[in-house]
MIFIZA-617466 format. One record per residue (C-alpha): chain; x, y, z. Coordinates in steps of 0.5 Angstrom, whole numbers, plus 500, padded with zeros to 3 digits. Layout:
R  A  X  Y  Z
...
This chain:
R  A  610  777  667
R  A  610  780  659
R  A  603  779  655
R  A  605  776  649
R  A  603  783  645
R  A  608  787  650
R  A  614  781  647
R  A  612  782  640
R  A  612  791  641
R  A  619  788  645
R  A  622  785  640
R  A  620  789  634
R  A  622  795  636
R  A  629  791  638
R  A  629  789  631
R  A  627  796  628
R  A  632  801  632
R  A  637  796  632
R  A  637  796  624
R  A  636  804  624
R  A  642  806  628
R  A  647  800  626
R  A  646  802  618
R  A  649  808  618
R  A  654  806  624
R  A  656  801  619
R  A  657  804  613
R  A  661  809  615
R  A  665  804  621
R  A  667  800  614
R  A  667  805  609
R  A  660  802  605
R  A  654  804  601
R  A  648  804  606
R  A  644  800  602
R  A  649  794  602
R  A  649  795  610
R  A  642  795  610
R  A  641  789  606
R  A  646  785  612
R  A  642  787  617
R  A  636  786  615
R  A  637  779  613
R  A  641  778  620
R  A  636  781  624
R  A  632  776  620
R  A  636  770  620
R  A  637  771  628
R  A  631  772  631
R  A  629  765  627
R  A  636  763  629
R  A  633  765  637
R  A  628  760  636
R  A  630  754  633
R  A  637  755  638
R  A  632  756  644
R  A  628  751  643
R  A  633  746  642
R  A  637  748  647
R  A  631  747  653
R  A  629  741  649
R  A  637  738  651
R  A  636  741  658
R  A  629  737  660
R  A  630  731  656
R  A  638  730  660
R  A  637  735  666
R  A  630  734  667
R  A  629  742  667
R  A  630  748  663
R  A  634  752  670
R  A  640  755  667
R  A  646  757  672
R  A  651  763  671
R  A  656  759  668
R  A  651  755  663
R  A  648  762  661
R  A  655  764  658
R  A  656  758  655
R  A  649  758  652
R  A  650  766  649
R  A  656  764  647
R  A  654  756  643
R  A  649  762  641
R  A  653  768  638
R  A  658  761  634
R  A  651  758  631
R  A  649  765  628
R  A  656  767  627
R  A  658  761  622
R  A  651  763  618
R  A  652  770  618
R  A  660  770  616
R  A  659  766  609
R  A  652  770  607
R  A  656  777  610
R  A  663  775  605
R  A  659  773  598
R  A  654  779  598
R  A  659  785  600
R  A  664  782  595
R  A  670  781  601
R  A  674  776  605
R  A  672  772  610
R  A  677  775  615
R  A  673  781  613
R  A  667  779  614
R  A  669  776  620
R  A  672  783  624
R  A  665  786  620
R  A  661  781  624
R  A  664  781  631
R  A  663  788  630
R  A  655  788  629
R  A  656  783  634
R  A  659  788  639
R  A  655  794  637
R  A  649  790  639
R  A  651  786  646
R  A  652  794  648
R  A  645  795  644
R  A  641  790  647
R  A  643  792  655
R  A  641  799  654
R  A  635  798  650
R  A  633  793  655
R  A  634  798  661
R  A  630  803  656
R  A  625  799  656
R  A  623  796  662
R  A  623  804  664
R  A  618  806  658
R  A  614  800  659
R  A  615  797  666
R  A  613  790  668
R  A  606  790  672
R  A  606  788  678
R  A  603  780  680
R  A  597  780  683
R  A  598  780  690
R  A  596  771  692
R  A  590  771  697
């Protein structure tokens, strides 16, 4: 298992890269100024590392208190993914349309772009990581 300094090296370096590859993907995918990109990003990578977890916590808080565990099968995964993406989504899009000035349509398909773009992301920088830094062994039990 991960030491609590290898999850925040984890999920800092996520949030860092992920900012540095997406704001010029993004300004020039949508045709906009990389300051304003990098104003989005900054502020929804903020907005969900603090939505993750609020959602987390809540989500594992309903599970005991109906389930009495916090086990999750296949298909609650998805369905927690995806109650997750619609929570971040519904804060974002408003914030997203008001401060580039567009549409919430546009907004919209600019969202599930980053969307898209970090469902790739996380799989690769995840496998990446696990390779640079491996997870350590369990000590064998006696």
């Amino acid at each position: 298992m991960r030491k609590t300094a290898d999850r925040i090296r984890h999920a800092v370096s996520f949030e860092i890269i992920g900012i540095l590859l997406i704001v010029p993907l993004g300004s020039w995918a949508f045709g906009m100024e990389m300051h304003a990109i990098g104003v989005v990003a900054i502020v929804g990578a903020t907005i969900a590392t603090l939505w993750n977890y609020l959602y987390n916590l809540g989500f594992d808080w309903l599970m005991q208190r109906r389930l009495g565990h916090t086990r999750k099968w296949p298909s609650l995964r998805v369905f927690h993914a995806l109650l997750f993406e619609a929570g971040l989504l519904t804060v974002l899009l408003p914030f997203i349309a008001w401060y580039l000035q567009i549409s919430l349509w546009t907004a919209l398909v600019m969202d599930l772009g980053f969307a898209g773009f970090y469902l790739v992301y996380a799989f690769v920088y995840n496998w990446a990581y696990d390779v640079v830094f491996p997870i350590p062994e369990a000590p064998a039990a006696d």
